[in-house]
Each structure stands twice: as structure tokens, then as C-alpha cells.
CHARMM-style PDB file with segment names, atoms N, HN, CA, C and O in Angstrom:
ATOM      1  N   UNK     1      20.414 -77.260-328.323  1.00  0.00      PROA
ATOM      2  CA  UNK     1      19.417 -76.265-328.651  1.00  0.00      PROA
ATOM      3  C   UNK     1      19.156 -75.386-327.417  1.00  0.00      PROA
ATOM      4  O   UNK     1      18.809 -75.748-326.292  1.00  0.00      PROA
ATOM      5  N   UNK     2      19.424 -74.043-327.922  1.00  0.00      PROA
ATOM      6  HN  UNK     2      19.706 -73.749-328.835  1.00  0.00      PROA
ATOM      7  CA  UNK     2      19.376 -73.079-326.259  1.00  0.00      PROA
ATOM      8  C   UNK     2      17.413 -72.871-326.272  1.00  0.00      PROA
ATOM      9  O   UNK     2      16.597 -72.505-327.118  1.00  0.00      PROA
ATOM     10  N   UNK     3      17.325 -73.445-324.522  1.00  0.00      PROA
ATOM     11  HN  UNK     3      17.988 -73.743-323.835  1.00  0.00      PROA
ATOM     12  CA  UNK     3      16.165 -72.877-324.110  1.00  0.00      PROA
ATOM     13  C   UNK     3      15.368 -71.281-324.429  1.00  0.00      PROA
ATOM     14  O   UNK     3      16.017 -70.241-324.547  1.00  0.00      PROA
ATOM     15  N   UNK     4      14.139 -71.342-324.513  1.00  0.00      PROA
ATOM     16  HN  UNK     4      13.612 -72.186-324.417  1.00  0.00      PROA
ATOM     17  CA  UNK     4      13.499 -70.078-324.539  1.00  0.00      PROA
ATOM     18  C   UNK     4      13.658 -69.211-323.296  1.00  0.00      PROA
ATOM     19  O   UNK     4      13.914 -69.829-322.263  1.00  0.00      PROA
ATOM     20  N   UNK     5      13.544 -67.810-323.213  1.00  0.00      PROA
ATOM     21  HN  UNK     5      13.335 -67.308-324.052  1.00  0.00      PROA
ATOM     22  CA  UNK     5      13.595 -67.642-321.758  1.00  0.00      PROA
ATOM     23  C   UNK     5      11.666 -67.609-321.496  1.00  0.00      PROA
ATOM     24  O   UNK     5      10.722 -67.337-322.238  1.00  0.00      PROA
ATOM     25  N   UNK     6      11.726 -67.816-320.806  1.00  0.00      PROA
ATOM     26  HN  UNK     6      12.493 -68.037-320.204  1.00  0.00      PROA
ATOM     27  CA  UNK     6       9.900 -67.866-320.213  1.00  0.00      PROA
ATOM     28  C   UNK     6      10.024 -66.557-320.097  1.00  0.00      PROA
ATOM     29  O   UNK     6      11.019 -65.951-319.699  1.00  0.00      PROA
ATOM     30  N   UNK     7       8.838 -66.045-320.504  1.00  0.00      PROA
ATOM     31  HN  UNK     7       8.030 -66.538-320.826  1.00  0.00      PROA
ATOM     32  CA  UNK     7       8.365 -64.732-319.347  1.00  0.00      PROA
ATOM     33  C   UNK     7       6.862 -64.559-318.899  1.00  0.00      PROA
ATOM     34  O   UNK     7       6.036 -64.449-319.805  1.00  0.00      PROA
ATOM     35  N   UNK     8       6.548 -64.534-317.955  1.00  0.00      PROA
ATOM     36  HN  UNK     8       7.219 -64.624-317.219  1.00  0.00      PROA
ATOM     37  CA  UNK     8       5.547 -64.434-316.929  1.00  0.00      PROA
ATOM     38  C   UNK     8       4.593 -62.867-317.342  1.00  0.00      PROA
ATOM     39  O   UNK     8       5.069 -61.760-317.595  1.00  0.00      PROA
ATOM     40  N   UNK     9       3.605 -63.147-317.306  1.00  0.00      PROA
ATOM     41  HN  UNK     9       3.219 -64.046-317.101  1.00  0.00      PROA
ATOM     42  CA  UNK     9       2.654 -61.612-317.774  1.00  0.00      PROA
ATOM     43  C   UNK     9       2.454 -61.389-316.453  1.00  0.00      PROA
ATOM     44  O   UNK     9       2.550 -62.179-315.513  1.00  0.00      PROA
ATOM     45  N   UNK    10       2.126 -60.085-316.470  1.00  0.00      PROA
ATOM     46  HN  UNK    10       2.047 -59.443-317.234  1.00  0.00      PROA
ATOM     47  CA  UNK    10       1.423 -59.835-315.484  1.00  0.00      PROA
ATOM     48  C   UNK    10       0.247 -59.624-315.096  1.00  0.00      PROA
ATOM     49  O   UNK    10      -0.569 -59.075-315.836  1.00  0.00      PROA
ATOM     50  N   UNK    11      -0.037 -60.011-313.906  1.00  0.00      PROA
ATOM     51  HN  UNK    11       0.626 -60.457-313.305  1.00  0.00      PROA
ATOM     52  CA  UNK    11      -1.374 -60.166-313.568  1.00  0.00      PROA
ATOM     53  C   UNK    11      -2.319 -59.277-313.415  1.00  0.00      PROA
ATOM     54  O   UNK    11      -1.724 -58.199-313.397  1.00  0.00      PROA
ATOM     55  N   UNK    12      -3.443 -59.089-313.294  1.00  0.00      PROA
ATOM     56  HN  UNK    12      -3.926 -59.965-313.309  1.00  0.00      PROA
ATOM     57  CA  UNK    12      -3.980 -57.996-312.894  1.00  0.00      PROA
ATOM     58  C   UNK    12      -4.165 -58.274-311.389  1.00  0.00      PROA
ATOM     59  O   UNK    12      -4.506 -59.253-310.726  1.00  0.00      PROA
ATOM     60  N   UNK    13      -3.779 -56.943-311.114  1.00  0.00      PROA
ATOM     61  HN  UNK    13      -3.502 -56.148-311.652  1.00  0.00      PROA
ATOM     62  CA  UNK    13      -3.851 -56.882-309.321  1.00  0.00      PROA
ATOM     63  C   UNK    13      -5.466 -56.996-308.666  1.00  0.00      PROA
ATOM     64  O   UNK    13      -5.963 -55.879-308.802  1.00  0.00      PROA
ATOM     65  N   UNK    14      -6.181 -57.675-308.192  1.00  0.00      PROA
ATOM     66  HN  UNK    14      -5.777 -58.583-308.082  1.00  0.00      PROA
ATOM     67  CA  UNK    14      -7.082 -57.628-307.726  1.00  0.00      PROA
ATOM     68  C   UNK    14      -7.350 -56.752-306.109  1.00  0.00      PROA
ATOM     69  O   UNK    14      -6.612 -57.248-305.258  1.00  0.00      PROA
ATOM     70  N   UNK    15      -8.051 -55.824-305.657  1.00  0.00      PROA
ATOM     71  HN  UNK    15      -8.650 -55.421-306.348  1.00  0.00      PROA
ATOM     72  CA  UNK    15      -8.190 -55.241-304.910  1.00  0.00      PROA
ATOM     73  C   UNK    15      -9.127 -56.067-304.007  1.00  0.00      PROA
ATOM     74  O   UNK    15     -10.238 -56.470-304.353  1.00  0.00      PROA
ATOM     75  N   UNK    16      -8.497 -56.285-302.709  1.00  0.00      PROA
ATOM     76  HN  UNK    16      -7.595 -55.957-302.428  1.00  0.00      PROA
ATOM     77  CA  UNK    16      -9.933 -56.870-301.289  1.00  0.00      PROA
ATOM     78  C   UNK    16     -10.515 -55.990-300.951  1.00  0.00      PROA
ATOM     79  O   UNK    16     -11.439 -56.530-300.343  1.00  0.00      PROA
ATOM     80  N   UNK    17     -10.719 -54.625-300.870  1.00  0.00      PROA
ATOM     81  HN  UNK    17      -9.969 -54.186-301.364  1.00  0.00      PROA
ATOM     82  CA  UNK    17     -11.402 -53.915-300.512  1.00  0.00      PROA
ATOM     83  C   UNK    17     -12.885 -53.907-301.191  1.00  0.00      PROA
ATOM     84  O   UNK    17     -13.105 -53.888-302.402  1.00  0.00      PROA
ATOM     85  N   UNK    18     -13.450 -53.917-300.581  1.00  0.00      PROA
ATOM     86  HN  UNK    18     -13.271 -53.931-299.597  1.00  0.00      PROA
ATOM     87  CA  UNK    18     -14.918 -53.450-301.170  1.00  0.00      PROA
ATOM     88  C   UNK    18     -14.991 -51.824-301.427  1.00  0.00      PROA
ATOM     89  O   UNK    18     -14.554 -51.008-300.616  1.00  0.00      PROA
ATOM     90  N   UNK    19     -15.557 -51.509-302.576  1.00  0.00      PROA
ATOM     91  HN  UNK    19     -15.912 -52.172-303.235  1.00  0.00      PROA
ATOM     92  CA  UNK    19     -16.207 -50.420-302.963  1.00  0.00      PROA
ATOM     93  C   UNK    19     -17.399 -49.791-301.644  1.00  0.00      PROA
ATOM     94  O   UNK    19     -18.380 -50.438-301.279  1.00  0.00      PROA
ATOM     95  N   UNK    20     -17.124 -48.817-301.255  1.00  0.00      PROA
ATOM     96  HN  UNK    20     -16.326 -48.291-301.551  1.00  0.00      PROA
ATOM     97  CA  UNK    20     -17.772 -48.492-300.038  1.00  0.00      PROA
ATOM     98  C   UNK    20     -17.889 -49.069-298.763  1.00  0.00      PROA
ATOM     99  O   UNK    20     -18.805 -48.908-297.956  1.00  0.00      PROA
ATOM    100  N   UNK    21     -17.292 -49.475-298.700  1.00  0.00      PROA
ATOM    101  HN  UNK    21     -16.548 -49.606-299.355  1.00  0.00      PROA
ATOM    102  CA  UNK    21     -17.432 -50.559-297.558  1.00  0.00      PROA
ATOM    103  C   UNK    21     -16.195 -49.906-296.363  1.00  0.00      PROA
ATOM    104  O   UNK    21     -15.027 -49.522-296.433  1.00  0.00      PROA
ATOM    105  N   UNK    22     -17.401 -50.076-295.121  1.00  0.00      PROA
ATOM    106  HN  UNK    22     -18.349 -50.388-295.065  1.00  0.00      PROA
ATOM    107  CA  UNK    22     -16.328 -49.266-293.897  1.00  0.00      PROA
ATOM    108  C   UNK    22     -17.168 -48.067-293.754  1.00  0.00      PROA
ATOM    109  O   UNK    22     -18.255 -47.935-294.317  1.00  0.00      PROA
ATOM    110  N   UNK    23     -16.616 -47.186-292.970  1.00  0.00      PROA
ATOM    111  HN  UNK    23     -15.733 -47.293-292.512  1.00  0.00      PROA
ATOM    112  CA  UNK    23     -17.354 -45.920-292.077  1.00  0.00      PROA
ATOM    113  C   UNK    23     -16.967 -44.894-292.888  1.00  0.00      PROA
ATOM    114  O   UNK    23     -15.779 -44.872-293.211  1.00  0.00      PROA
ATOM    115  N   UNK    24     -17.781 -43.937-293.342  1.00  0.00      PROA
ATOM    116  HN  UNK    24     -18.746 -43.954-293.079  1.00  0.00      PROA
ATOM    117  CA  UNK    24     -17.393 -42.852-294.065  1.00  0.00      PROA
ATOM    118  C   UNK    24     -15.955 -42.165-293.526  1.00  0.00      PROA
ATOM    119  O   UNK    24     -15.427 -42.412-292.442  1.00  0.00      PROA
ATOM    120  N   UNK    25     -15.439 -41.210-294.587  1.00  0.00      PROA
ATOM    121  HN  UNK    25     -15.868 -41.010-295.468  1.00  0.00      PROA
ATOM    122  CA  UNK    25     -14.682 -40.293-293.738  1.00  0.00      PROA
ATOM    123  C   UNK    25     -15.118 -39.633-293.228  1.00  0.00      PROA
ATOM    124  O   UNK    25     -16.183 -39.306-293.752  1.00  0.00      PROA
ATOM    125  N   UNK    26     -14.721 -38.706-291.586  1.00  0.00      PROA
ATOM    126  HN  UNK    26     -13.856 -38.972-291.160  1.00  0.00      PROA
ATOM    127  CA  UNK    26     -14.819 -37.617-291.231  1.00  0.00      PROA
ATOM    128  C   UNK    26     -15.865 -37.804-290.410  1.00  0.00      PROA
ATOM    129  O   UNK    26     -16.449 -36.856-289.885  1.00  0.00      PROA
ATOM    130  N   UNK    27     -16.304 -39.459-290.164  1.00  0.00      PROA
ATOM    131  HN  UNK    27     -15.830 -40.229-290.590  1.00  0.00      PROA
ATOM    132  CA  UNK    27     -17.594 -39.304-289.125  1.00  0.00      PROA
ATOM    133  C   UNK    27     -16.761 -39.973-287.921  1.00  0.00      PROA
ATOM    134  O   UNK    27     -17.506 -40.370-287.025  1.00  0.00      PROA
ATOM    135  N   UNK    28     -15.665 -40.148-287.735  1.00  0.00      PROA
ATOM    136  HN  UNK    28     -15.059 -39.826-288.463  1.00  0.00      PROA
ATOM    137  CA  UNK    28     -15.292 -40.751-286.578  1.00  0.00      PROA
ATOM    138  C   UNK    28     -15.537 -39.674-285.297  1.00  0.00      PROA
ATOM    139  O   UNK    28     -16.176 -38.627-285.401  1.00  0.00      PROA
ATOM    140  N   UNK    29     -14.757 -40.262-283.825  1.00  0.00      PROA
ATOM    141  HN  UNK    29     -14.238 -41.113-283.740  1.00  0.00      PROA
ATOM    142  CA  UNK    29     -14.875 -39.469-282.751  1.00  0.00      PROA
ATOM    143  C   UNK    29     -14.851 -38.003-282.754  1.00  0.00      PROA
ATOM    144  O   UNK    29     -15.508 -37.186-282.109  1.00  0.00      PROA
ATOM    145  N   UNK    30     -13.247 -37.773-284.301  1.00  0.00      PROA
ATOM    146  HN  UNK    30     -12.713 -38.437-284.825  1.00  0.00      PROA
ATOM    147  CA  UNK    30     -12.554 -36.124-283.733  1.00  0.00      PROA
ATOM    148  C   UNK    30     -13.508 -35.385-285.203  1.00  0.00      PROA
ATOM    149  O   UNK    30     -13.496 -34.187-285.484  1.00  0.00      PROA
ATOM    150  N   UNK    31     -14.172 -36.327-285.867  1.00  0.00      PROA
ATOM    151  HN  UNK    31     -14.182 -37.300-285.638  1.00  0.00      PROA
ATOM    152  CA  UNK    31     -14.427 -35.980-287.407  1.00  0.00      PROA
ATOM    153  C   UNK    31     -13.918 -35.006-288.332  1.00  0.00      PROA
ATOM    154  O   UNK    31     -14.399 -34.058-288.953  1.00  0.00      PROA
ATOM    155  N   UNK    32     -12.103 -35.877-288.159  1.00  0.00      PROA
ATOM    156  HN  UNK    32     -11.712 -36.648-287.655  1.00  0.00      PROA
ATOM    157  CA  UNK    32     -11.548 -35.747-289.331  1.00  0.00      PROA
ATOM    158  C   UNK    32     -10.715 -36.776-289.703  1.00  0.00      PROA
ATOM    159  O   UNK    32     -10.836 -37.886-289.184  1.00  0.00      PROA
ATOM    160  N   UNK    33      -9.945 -36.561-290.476  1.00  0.00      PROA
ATOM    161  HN  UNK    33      -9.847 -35.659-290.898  1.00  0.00      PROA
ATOM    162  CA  UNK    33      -8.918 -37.667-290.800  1.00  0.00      PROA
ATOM    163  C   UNK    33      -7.887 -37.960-289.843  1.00  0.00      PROA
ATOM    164  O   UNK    33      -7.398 -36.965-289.308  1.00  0.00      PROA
ATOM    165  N   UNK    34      -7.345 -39.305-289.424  1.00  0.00      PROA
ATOM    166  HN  UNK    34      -7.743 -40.114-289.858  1.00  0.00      PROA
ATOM    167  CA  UNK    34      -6.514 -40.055-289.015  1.00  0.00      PROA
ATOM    168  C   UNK    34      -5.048 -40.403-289.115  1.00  0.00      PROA
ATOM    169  O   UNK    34      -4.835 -40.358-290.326  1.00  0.00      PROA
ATOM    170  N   UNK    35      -4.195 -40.647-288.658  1.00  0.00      PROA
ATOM    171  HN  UNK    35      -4.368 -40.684-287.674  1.00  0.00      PROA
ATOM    172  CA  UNK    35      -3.082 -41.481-289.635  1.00  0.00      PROA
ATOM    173  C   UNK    35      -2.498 -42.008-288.474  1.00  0.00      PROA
ATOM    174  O   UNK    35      -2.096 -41.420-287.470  1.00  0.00      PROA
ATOM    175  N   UNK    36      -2.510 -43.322-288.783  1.00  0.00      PROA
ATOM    176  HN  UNK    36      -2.837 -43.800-289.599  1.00  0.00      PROA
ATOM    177  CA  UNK    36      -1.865 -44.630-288.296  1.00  0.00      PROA
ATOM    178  C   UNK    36      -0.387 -43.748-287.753  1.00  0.00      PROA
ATOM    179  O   UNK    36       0.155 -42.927-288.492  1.00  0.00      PROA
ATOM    180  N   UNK    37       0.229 -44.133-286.114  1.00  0.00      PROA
ATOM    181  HN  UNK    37      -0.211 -44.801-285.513  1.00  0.00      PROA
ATOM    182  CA  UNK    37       1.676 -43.687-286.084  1.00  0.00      PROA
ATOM    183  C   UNK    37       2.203 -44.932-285.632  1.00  0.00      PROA
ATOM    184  O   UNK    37       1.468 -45.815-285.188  1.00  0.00      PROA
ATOM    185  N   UNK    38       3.459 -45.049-285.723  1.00  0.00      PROA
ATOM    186  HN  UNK    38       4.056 -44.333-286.084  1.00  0.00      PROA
ATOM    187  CA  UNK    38       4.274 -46.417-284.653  1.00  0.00      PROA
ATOM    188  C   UNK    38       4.790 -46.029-283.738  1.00  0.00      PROA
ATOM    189  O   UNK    38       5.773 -45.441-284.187  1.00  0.00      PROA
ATOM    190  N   UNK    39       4.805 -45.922-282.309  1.00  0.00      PROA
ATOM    191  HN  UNK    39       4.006 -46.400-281.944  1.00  0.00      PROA
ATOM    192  CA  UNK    39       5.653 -45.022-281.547  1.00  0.00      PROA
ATOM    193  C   UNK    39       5.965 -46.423-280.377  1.00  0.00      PROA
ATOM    194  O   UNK    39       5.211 -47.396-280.388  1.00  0.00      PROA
ATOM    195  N   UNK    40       7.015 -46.349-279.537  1.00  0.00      PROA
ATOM    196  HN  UNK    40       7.628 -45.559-279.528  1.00  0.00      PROA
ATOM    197  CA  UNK    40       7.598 -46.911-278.726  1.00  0.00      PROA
ATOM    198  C   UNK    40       6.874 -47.191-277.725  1.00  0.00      PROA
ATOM    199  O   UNK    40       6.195 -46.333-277.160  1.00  0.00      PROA
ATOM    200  N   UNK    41       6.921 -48.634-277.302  1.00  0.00      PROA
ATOM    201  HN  UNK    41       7.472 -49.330-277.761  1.00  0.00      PROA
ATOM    202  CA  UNK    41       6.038 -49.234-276.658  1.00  0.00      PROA
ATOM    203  C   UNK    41       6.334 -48.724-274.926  1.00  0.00      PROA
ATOM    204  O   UNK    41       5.556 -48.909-273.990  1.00  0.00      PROA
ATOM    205  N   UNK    42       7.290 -48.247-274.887  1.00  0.00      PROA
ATOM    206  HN  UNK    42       7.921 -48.097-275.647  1.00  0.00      PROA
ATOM    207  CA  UNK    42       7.563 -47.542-273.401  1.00  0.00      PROA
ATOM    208  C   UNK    42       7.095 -46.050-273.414  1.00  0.00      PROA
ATOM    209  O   UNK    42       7.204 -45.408-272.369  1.00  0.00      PROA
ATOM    210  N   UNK    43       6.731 -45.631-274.208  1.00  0.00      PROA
ATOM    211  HN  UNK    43       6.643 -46.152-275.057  1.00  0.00      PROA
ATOM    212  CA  UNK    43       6.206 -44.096-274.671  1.00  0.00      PROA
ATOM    213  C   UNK    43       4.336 -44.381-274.313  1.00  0.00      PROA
ATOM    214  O   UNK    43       3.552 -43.739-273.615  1.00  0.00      PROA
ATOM    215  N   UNK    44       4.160 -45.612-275.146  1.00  0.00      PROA
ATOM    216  HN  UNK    44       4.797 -46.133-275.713  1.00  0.00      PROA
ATOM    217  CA  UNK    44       2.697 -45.542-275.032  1.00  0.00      PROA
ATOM    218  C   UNK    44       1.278 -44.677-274.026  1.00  0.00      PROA
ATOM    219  O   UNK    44       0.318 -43.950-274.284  1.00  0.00      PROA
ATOM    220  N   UNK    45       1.979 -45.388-272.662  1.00  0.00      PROA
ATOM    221  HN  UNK    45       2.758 -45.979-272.453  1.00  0.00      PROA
ATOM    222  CA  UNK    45       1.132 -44.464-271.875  1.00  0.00      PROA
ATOM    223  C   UNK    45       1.058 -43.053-271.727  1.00  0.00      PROA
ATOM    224  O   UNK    45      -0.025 -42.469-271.693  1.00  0.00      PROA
ATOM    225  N   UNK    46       2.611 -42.237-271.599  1.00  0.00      PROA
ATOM    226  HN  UNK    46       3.490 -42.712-271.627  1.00  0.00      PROA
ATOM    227  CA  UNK    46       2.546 -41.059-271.690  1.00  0.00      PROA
ATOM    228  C   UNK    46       1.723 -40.375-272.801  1.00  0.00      PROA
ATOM    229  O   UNK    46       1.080 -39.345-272.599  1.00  0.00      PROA
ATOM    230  N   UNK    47       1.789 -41.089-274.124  1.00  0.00      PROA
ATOM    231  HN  UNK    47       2.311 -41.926-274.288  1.00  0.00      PROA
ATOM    232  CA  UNK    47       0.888 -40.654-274.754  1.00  0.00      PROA
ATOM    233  C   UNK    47      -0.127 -40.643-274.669  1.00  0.00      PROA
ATOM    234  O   UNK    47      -0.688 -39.618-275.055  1.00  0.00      PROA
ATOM    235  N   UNK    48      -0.881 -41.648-274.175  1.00  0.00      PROA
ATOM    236  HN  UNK    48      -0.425 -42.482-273.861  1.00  0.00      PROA
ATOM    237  CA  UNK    48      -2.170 -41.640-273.554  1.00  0.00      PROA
ATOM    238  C   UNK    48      -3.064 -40.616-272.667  1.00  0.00      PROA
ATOM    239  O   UNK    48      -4.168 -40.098-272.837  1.00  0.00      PROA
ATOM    240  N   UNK    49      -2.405 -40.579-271.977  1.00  0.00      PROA
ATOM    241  HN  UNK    49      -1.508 -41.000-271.839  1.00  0.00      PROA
ATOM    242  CA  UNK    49      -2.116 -39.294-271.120  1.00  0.00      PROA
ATOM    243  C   UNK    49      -2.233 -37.812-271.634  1.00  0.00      PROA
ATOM    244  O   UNK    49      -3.229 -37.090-271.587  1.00  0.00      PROA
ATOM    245  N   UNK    50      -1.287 -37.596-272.014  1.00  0.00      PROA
ATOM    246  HN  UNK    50      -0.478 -38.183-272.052  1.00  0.00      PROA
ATOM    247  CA  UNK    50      -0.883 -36.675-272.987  1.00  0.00      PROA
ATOM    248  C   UNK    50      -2.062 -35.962-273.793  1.00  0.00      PROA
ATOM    249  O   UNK    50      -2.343 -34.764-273.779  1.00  0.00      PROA
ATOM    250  N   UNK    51      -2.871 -37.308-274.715  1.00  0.00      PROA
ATOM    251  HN  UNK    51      -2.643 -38.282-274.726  1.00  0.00      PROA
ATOM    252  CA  UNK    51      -3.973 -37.109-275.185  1.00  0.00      PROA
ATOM    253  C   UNK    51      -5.625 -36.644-274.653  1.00  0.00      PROA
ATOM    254  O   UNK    51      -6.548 -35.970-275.110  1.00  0.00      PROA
ATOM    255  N   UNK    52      -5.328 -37.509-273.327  1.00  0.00      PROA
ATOM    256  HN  UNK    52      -4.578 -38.056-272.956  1.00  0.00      PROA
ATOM    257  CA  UNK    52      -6.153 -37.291-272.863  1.00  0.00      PROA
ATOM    258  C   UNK    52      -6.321 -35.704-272.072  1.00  0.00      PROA
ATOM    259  O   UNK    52      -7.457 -35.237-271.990  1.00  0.00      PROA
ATOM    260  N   UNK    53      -5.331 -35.051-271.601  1.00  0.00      PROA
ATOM    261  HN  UNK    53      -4.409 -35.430-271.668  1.00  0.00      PROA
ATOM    262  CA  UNK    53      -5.098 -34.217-271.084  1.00  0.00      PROA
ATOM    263  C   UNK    53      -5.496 -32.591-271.900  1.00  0.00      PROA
ATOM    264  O   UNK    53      -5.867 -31.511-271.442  1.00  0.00      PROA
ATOM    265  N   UNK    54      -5.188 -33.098-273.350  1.00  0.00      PROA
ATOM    266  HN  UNK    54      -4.886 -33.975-273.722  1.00  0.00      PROA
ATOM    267  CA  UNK    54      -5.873 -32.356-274.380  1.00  0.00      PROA
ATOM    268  C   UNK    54      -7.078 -32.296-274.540  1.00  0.00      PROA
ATOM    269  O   UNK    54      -7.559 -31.166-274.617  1.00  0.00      PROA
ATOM    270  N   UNK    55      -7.904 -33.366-274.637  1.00  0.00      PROA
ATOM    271  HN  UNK    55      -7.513 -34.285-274.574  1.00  0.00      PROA
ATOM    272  CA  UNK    55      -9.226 -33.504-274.870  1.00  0.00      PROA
ATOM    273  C   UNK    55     -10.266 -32.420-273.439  1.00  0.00      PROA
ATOM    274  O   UNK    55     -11.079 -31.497-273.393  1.00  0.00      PROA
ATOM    275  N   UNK    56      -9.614 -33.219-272.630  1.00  0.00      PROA
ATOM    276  HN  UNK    56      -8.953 -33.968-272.667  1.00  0.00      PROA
ATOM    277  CA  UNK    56     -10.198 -32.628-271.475  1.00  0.00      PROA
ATOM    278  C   UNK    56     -10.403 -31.223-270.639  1.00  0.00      PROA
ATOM    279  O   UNK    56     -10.705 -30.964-269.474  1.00  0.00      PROA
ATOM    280  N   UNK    57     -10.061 -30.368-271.921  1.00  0.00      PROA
ATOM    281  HN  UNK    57      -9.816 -30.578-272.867  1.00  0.00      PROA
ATOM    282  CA  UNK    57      -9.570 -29.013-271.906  1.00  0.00      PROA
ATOM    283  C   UNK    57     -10.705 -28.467-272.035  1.00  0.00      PROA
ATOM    284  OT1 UNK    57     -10.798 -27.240-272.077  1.00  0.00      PROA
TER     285      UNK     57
END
């Protein structure tokens, strides 16, 4: 007698985030939006730098 195939439902995705929760947008240091970069860990400081050199204008 051939097996059934199973099939698995799907779940509902549950979200960890809280509803409001965290610092508004747009109130940080530069008050605007952000975005995460990955850049090379031998680069780092120059960027630092770099940034800072802007600000300080």
C-alpha cells in the first residue's frame, strides 16, 4: 500500500517586533534616514575620518 505524501501548512509568520517600539524616524543625530553599509574592515578608519571631516565643515 503506497504511503500518503504528508504536506506541512503553513504557518503564520509571527513578527518580534513590537508595534511602535524603538525611536521614531528622522529624530536621530543627522534627522533623517539611515542605511546599514558593510565596508572593509581595513577601510574603517579612513571612513571615520572621512566622516568626520564632513561634519566639521
Amino acid at each position: 500500500m503506497p504511503k500518503k505524501a504528508v504536506v506541512k501548512k503553513a504557518s503564520a509568520k509571527r513578527s518580534s517586533k513590537r508595534s511602535g517600539a524603538g525611536r521614531p524616524k528622522g529624530t536621530g543625530k543627522f534627522g533623517c534616514e539611515t542605511k546599514v553599509i558593510r565596508v572593509p574592515i581595513h577601510l574603517v578608519d579612513e571612513i571615520y575620518e572621512f566622516i568626520r571631516r564632513k561634519i566639521s565643515r
